[in-house]
N, C-alpha and C positions, 0 to 999 in steps of 0.2 A: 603350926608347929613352933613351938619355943626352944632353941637351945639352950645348953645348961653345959656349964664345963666341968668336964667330969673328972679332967687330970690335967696339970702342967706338966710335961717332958720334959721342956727343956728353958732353963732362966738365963737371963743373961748372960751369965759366964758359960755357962755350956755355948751359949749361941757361937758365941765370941770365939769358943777353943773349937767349934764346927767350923765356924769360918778360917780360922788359921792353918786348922789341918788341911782341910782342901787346897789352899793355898798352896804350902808346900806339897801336898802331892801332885799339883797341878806342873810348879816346876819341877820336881822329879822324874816325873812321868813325859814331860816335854823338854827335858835335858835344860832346864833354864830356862827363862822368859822371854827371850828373844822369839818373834813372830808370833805372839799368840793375841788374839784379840778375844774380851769379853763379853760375851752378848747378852746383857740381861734382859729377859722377858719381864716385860711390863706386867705390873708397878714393883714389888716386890723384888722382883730376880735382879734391877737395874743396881737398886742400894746393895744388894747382896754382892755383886760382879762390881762395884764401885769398891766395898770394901778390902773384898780379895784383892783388884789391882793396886791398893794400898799397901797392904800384906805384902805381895811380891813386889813391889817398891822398896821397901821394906829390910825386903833378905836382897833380894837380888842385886839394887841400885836402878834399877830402871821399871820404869810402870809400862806396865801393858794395859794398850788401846782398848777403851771399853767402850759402848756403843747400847743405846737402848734399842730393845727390838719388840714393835707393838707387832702380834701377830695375831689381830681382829681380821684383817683379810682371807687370812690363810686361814681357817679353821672349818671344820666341816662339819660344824653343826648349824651353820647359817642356813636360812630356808632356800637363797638361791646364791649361789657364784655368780651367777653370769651380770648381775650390777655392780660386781663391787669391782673397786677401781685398786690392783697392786699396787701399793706405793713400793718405788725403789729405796733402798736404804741409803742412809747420807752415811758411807764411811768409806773409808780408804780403800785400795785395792787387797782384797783379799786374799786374792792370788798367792800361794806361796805359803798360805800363812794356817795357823790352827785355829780354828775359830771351837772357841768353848759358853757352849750355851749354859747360864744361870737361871736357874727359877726355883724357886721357895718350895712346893713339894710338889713331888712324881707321883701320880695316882694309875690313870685310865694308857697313857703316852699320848695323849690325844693333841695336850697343848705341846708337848716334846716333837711330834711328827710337823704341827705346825710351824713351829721356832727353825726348823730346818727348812723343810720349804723356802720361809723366807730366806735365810741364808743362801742357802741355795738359788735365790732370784736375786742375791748381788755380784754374784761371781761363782768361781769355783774354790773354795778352800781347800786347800792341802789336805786338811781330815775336820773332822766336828766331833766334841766332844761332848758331853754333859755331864755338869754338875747338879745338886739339889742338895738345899737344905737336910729336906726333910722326904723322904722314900715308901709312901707305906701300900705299895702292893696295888694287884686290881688291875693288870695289865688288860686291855683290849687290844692293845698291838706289843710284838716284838722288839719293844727298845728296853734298852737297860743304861742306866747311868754311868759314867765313868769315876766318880766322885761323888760317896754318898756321906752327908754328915751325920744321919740319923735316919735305921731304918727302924721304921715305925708300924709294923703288921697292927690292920685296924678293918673294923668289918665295916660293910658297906651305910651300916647305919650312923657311924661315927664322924664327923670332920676334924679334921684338920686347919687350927687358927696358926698359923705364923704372925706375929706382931714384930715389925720393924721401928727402931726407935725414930725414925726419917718420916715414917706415915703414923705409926700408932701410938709413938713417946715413951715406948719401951718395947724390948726384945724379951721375949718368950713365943714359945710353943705350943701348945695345946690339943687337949683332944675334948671335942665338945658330942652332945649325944642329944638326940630328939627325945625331948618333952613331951608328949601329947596331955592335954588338959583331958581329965574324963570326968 
């Protein structure tokens, strides 16, 4: 199967004004930036949740503690749990604090249930939130975002390219669609 882009969503500057809105609704909705740590989900959600705590640096005068969160452990499509080794997270006490998960887009929740888990195996947080990029449906579990930059209803045949300028040398969006050669 060959992918083919069949639309860009969203360029640069939209990226940019998704990221700034979350941002502030992120302080809004947690009264200010005080205790909130950002988790972004590896690779993607990390530069995502690096930007925001820039943004709220920003408005607010103080940056909130960001943290990458690899959650290859926790995931349950792995063939067996029982070799893989939890790694503990290297960040500060969470206790007390909002922990707000980042990741580039919400499909299945599948990686969303994972990202928590992990969190949840460094402490207790006060509450967890999510954010995402990019939102487009397909739930397999009962999670919902707290912060969406773009929701993108798209049928199972289609994916979802998010390009970060950090990994891909530019920011856009995309909806790409299977090719089949006949």
């Amino acid at each position: 199967m060959n992918q083919v882009k069949k639309a860009e969503i969203m360029d640069e500057g939209a990226v940019r004004r998704a990221i700034n809105r979350i941002s502030y609704e992120i302080i809004e909705k947690n009264h200010g930036s005080d205790n909130i740590v950002l988790a972004g989900v590896c690779t993607r959600g990390v530069y995502l949740a690096e930007r925001m705590a820039d943004k709220i640096a920003e408005v607010e005068g103080s940056r909130p503690q960001t943290m990458p969160l690899d959650i290859t452990a926790y995931r349950d499509d792995l063939p067996s749990r029982e070799s893989v080794i939890f790694p503990k997270l290297e960040i500060t006490d969470i206790e007390h604090k909002t922990v707000v998960i980042v990741d580039d887009v919400l499909f299945t929740g599948r990686t969303a249930r994972a990202a928590m888990e992990a969190v949840l195996s460094a402490g207790r947080a006060k509450r967890i939130q999510l954010a995402v990029l990019v939102d487009r449906g397909h739930r397999e579990l009962p999670i919902r975002p707290d912060y969406i930059g773009k929701n993108l209803p798209t049928s199972h045949e289609e994916r979802i390219r998010v390009q970060l300028r950090e990994v891909d040398d530019r920011d856009s969006v995309m909806i790409l669609e299977d090719k089949r050669e006949k």
